[in-house]
Every structure is written in C-alpha cells, then in structure tokens.
N, C-alpha and C positions, 0 to 999 in steps of 0.2 A: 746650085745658086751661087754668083759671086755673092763676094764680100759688099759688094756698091747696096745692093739689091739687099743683102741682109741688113745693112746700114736705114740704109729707106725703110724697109721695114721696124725695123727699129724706133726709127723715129716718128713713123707714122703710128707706130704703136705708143708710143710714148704720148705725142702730139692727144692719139684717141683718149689716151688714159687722163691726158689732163681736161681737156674738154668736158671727156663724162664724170671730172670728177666736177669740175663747173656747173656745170647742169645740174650735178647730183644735188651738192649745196646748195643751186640754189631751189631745188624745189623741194629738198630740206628745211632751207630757213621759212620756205613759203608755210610748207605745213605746220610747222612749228608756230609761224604766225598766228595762221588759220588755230591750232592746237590751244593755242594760247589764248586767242580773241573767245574761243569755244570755253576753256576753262572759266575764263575770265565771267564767260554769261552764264556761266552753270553756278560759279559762285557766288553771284550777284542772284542767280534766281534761289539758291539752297538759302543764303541772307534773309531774301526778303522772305521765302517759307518757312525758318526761324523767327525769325521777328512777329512772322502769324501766329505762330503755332505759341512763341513764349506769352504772346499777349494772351492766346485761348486758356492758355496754362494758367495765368494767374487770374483772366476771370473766375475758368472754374475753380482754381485754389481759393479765390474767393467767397465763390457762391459757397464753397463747401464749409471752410470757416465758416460764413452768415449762419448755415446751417448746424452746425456743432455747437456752434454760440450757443445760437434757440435753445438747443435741445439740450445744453448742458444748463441753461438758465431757467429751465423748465423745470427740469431734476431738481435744481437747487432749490425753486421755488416750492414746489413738490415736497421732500424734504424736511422744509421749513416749514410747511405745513404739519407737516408729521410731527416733529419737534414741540412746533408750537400745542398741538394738540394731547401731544403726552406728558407737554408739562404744566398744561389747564390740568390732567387726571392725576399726576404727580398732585398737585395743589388738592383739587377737591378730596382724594387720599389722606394727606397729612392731615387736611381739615379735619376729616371723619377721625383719623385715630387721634388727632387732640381731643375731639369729643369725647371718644372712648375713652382716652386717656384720663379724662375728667371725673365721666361717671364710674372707670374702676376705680378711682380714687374715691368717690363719693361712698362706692359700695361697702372698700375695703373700713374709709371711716364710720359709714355704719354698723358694720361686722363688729369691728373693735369697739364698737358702743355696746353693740349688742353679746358682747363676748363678757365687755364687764357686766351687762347688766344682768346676767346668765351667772357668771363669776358669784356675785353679790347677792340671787338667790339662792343657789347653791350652798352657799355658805346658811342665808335664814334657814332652806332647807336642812343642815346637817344640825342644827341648833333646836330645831322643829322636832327630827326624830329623836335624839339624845332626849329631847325634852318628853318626848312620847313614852320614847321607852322605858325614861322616871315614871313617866306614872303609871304604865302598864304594871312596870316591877312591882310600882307600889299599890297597886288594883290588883295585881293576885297574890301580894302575900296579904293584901286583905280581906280578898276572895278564900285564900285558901284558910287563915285565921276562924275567917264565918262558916266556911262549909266545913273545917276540920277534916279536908281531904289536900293531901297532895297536887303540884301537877302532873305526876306520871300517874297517880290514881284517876284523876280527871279524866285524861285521855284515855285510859283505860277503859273506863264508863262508858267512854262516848264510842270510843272504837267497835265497844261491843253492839251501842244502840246500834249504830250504823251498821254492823254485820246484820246484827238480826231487821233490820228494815229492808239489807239490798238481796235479804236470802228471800224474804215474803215479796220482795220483786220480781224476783229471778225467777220465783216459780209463777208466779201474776203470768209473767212473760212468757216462760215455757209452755204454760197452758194457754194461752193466748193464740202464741205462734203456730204451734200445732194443729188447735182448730181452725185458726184461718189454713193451711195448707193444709188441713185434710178437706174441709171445703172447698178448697180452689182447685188443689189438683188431686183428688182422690175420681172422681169421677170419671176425666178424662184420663188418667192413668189406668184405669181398670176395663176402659173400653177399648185402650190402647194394646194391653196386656191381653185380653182376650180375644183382640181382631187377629195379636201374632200368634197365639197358640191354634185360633182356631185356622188359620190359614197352613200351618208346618206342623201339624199334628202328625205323629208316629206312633210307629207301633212299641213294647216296650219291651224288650227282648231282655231277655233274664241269660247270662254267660255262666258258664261252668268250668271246671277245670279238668275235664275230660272228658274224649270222646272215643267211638263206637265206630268199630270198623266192621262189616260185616262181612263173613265167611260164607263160602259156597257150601260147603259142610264140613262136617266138625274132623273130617280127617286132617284138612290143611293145619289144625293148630298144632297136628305133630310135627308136620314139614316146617311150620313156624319155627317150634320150640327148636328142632334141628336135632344129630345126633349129641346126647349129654349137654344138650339149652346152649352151643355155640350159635346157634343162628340169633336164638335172641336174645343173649347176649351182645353181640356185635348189634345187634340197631340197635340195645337200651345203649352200649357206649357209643355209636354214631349219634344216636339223634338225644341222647342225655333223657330219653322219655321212659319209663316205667309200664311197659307191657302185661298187662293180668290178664292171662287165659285162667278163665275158672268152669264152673259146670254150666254158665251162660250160655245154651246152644247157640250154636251158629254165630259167634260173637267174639272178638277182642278189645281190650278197654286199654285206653291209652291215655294215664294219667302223666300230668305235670302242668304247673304252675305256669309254663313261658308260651302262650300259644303258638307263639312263630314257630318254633321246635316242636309242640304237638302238632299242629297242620301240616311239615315238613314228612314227620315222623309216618302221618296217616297219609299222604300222597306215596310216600313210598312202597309202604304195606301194601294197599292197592293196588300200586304197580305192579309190586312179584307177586300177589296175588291171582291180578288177571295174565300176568307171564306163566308160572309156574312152575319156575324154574328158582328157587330158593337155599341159597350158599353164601356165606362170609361175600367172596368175591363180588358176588352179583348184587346181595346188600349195599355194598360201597359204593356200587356203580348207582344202585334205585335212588340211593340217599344224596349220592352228587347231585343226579338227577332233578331230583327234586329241590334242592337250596337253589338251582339255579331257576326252576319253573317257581320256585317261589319267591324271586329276588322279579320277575317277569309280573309276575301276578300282583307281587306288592304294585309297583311302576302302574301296571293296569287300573288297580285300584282307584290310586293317587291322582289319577290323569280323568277317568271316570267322573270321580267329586268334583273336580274341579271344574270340568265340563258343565253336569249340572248344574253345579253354583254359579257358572257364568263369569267365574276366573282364567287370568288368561297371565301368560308372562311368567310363569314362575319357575323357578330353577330346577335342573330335574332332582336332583339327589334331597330337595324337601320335598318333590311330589312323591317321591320313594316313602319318606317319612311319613309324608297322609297317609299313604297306604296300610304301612304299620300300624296305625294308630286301631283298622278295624282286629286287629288280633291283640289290643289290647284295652280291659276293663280296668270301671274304676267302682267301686262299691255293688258290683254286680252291672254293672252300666257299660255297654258298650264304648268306646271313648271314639271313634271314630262316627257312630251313629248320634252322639251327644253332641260333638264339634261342628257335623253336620247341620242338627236341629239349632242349637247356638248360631249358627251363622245365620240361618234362613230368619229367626227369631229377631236378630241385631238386624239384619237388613230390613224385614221390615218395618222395624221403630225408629230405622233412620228415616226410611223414606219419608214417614210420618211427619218427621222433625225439620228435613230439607237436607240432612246429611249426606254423604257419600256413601250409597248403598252398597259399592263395588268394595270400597274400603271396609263397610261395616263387616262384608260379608270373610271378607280373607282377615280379617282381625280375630270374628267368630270361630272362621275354621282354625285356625290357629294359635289360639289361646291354651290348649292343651297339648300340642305340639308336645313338648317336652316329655311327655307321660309315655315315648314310642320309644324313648331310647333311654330311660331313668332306671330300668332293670339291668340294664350296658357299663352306663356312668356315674359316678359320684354324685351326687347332688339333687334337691330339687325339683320336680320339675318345672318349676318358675322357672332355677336358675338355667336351666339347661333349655328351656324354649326361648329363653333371652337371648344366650349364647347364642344360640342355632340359629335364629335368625337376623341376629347382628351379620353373621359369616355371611349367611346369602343375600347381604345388605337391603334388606326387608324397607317398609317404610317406620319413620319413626313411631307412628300412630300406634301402629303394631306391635311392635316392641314393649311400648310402655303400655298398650293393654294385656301382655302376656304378664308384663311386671306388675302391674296393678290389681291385676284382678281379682289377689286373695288378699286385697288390698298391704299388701307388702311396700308399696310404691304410692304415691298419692295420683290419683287419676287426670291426666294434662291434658284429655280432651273429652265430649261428650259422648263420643263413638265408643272409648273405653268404659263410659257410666251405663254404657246398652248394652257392651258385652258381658258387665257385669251381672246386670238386670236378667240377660239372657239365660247367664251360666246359671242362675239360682232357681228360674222357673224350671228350666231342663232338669235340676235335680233336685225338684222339689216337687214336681209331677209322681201321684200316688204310682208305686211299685218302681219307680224308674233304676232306681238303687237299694240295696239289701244293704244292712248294717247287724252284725254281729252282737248276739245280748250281752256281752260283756262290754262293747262298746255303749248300748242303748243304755244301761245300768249305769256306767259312767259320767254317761250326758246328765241324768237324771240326777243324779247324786250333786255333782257340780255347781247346776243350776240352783240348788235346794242350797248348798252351800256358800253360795256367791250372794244370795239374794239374806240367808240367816250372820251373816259377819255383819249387816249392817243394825247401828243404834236402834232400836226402837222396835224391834220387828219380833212379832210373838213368836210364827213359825211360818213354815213356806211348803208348796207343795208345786210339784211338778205331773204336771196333765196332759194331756190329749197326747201321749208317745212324745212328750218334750217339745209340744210345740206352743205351750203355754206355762206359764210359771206363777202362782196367786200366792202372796206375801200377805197374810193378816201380821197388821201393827197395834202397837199397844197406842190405845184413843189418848191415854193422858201425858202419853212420850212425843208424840208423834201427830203436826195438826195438818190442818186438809193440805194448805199449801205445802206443806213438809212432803207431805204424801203424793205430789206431784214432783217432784224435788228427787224422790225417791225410785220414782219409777223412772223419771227420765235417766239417773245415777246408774240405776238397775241396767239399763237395755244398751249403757254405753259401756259398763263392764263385762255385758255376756258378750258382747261383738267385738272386743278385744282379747278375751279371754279362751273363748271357746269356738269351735270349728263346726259347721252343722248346715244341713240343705235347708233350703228355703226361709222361711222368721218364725221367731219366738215372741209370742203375746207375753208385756209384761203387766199382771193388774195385781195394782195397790188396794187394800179393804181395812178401811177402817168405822169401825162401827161402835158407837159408843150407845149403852142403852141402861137406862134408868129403870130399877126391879124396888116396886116396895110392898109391903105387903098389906091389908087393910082387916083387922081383927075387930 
C-alpha cells in the first residue's frame, strides 16, 4: 500500500473516530438526560412515599401515645384507688388503737387502783393476823394455865386419839374391803380356777434320783464291772454317775443327783449292753454317743412342747433349754411337766379375761426356764431365766413374768398375775411336790413364831400340814377390830417372810368368857 492510501486511510480513520465519538456524546448526553428525567421521578415518587409513610408514622405514633396515655392514666387512677383505700384502713387502724390505747390506760389505772386497794388490805390483813396470833398466844397459855397441860402434851393426847380412831378405821376397812371382794370376786374366781384345772389336768409323777437299767442276766455285771472295776470305773468318770451292782438280780442302779448325766449314763449302758462288746475304748465311744443322742433328744423334746402348746418362733438353743427342763425337778415335781401345766393353766384364764393366750402360754412355759441350767450357773433361777431370755430377746411380758413371779419384781402386766395364779395351783395340787421333814418342821416352827412375836397373842398353833395358822389372843390386850388388824399384819408377814406352795389360812380367836360360880 502507498503512502497516499495509508494517508486516506488515516484520515478516514481519524474522520470515523471523530464522528463516532459525536454520536457517541450525543446519545450519551441523550441518556443521561433520559437518566436524569428517570432519577428525577423516582425522587419525586420516593418524596411523596416519604411524606405518606412520615404522615402514617405519626398518626400511628399518635394513636400509640393516645393509647399509653389511657393506660398509664388508668394505672394512675388505679393506684389512687389503692392508696386512697389503704389509707381509709391506715385511719380506721390508728382509730382502733387510740381506743385500745384508751382502754389499756383505763385498765392499767384500774389495776393501780386495785393494786393499792390490795396493797391497803394486805396491810389490815398482816395487823389482823399479828393481832390473831396475840390472842391465840394468849388463849393457850390460858388454855394451858386451865388444863395444867402443856402444848406438846396437848398434841400428844391428841395424836394418840387420832391413832387409836384411824387404827379402829383401818381395820372397819379391812374388814369391809375383804368381804365386799370375797363377795364380788371369790365366786367367779373359783369357777375360773376350776374350769383351768379341770381342762389341763395331769398326771402327777413323783422323780427320783435314780434309775434301773436292766440286765439280760447277771453274768454281764461281770463284763460290766470289767477286769479289777476298769470298765466301771471309766463310765462313773465318763458320765460322773455312781453305778451299784449289788445282789439285785438282773439289775444295775445308777445314782446321781443331775439327771441329764443319769439318762446319758443309762443310754449308754444299754447301748454296750445290747452291743456286747464292753472295754474303756468302746465306753468312750457309747458315752460320746450318747451326749450327742441326747443333745438330739433334748431339741426333740423342746420342739414337741412347743408344738403342742401351739408356740411357734422361737429360738433353737431355748427350745434345747425346754427340753432340759424335762430332766429336771423341783420338790419332787417334774419342771418341764409343771411349766407345761402352768402354761396350759395361764392360757386358759387369759382367754377367760380377753388376754393374749399365745403370750400367756409362752410366759407359762417359761417361767421356770432358769431351773435347766441353775445346776451349770451361779445364780437364781429367777435370775438366770431373766438372763436367758433377755439374750434370745423374748417379749417384755415375759421377762418381767419370770421376774415377778416369786414376786421378786412387782407384776407390770396381768398375764404375769396368771402366771402367777398358775404356778401356785400347779404346786399346790395334793402330791404334786414332796418336801422334806426337816423342811415341813421348819415351816411349822416359823409360822408359830411369826404369828407369837406379835402383842397380845396367847399362843398360836400351826394346822392342817402348815396350811393354816390359829393365833388365840388375850380378850383384854387385844379387841375385835385389833383382831382384824392382826390377821390382816399376820398373812402380809408370812408372804414376805416365808416361801411355801399354794395359801396359808390365817384365823384370829379371841374369846372372852365370864365363869361365876352360884353357892
């Protein structure tokens, strides 16, 4: 391409460029126009939607005040109401306590009136008595002037009246009280006492303190004896029992005092007897044997009783102890066949009563509890039946009827006053217990003695095997009421004094008799 042509070109490019930039400007400023006119009504239209919206604005700001207004003038009012209401009760308030305030001051200037006018008799009163007591002073040293007696003689006189009036009372009364409660309740008590005996009636089995083993023939008591008495030797030191073969056919006696270890001693006997085989060693073995069948047997026992009685609950190592109680007496008296009849005796005087039969009855059995193991332990057997069944945490009831029973303890329920009732009919039943004549001597003696220490009393004599005691008194020492006096005195120091089955009849006799003679 020449230069001309590049030239042309040139300027026809030049030429285009100014053209299109003409054109460009002007539909540039066109739009910009247009752009502008557009702003222009868009700001004019956003104005006047402002000017709408501010005016909506302050109506509702409006209405909303109007509304806040109300409702704060409402409150206010509201409020003021309250106010005003609390301090109408404010008022009516003060009002009342002015009133109050009135009449405690009216009270208190009454009080203080009345304080002096209390003050002011008080005073006539201590002028009154000072003034009394001049003339009392001077009324008995003019009393005492006239009677030519003292005041401590006076009183003396009179102290006595009064004994001797509240002693002719006292026995009034004793005799009184007595016959109404033999009247009221001797009747039902004897029907009561006789419905339980006759319901638990037993046999009355008389104990020994030894027993009878029988032989197959009179060879074995050489095998017994053993060669030079080892054999029996070893069971008297096994079982602590005292074996007498004598000219008794067919027979060995086996004394001792402990029955547990007599019954032990004759289980074992038997045993080598029916074995036949008889040596130290085999002893040892019979004799083991046996403490253990009889440690089985007690248990058996214990479980038995308690079966029948219709006890249940009870700890083993005390039903072991009922058990014992059958191998052991008490005055001849079985103790486990007594505790038996006691219980059956208490249960039924409770039922009678409304008591608790189950209680009466394990009270009954266990009241002599203590007597199984009193040959073992120091003590009692109160204390030790106390013991014993505190451990196996017993009921209270029970407890304090083992405690009470030889009245040791005072009786804290009526179940212990049945057991009590029980235990005396059980050993006061003819043959139930044997008593030794130096004991029976004793009792007698006692009685006669207890009853001769008292004033007035000629002499006394003890009857029907100590179950009665008749006191003649001198007629001019000793007068009817005294003699009522005397035997009530009487029958509360033999039941503290003396120990003894069943009661003691106390009669007073006093007889006075006029002897003249007509010549």
């Amino acid at each position: 391409m020449t230069s001309f042509g590049i030239l042309v070109a040139v300027i026809l490019l030049i030429v285009g460029l100014v053209v299109g930039y003409f054109v460009a400007s002007t539909l540039i400023n066109q739009r910009l126009a247009a752009a502008q006119n557009s702003a222009e009504g868009i700001i004019a239209s956003a104005k006047k939607e402002a000017e709408t919206t501010k005016r909506e604005a302050r109506v509702e700001a409006k209405d909303k005040a109007h509304r806040y207004r109300e409702k704060v003038e409402k409150e206010l009012e509201s409020r003021q109401n309250e106010v005003q209401k609390q301090e109408e009760r404010l008022l009516q308030r003060e009002t009342a306590l002015d009133r109050k305030d009135n009449s405690l001051e009216n009270r208190e200037n009454a009080a203080t009136e009345r304080e002096h006018k209390l003050d002011q008799r008080d005073d006539r009163l201590r002028k009154d008595r000072q003034h009394v007591k001049e003339l009392v002073a001077q009324r008995q040293s003019d009393l005492e002037k006239v009677a030519q007696l003292s005041q401590d003689q006076a009183k003396e006189m009179v102290i006595n009246q009064v004994k001797n009036q509240l002693a002719q009372e006292r026995a009034v009364m004793i005799r009184d009280s007595e016959q109404e409660a033999e009247l009221s309740a001797d009747r039902k008590a004897k029907s009561l006492i006789v419905s339980a005996i006759q319901r638990s009636a037993a046999d009355v089995v008389s104990e020994a303190t030894v027993s009878v083993v029988n032989l197959p023939n009179d060879e074995m008591k050489g095998r017994i004896i053993g060669r030079e008495g080892r054999n029996i030797r070893t069971l008297e030191t096994l079982t602590g029992i005292d074996l007498i073969i004598d000219d008794t056919p067919q027979a060995v006696v086996l004394s001792g005092f402990d029955p547990v270890r007599r019954e032990i001693a004759k289980m074992a006997l038997e045993k080598l007897i029916q074995d036949g085989r008889i040596h130290p060693a085999r002893i040892e073995e019979a004799v083991e044997k046996a403490r253990k069948d009889m440690d089985a047997k007690l248990r058996e026992v214990g479980e038995q009783t308690i079966f029948d009685l219709g006890l249940h609950s009870m700890a083993p190592d005390l039903i072991k102890t009922v058990g014992r109680m059958k191998y052991r007496t008490s005055y001849g008296q079985n103790v486990l066949q007594h505790s038996i009849e006691v219980a059956k005796l208490a249960g039924i005087m409770a039922a009678e009563l409304g008591e608790d039969v189950n209680l009466a009855k394990r009270a009954g059995l266990l009241h002599d509890i203590g007597k199984a193991i009193d040959h073992e332990v120091d003590g009692s057997h109160v204390e030790l039946g106390v013991e014993l069944t505190r451990k196996f945490k017993e009921n209270p009831v029970v407890i304090n009827t083992i405690a009470s029973h030889h009245g040791d303890e005072p009786a804290k329920s009526v179940i212990a006053v049945l057991v009590q009732a029980a235990d005396a009919i059980s050993g006061a039943r003819p043959g139930a217990r044997s008593e030794s004549l130096e004991q029976y001597i004793q009792r007698l003696k006692k009685l006669e003695e207890i009853a001769n220490r008292h004033h007035g009393v000629d002499h006394s004599y003890a009857i029907q095997a100590g179950r009665e005691v008749r006191v003649i008194v001198k007629p001019k020492k000793v007068s009817d009421l005294q003699a009522v006096t005397l035997s009530h005195d009487l029958k509360n120091e033999i039941e503290k004094e003396l120990e003894y089955p069943g009661h003691i009849k106390v009669t007073v006799i006093r007889e006075v008799r006029a002897v003249d003679y007509a010549k």
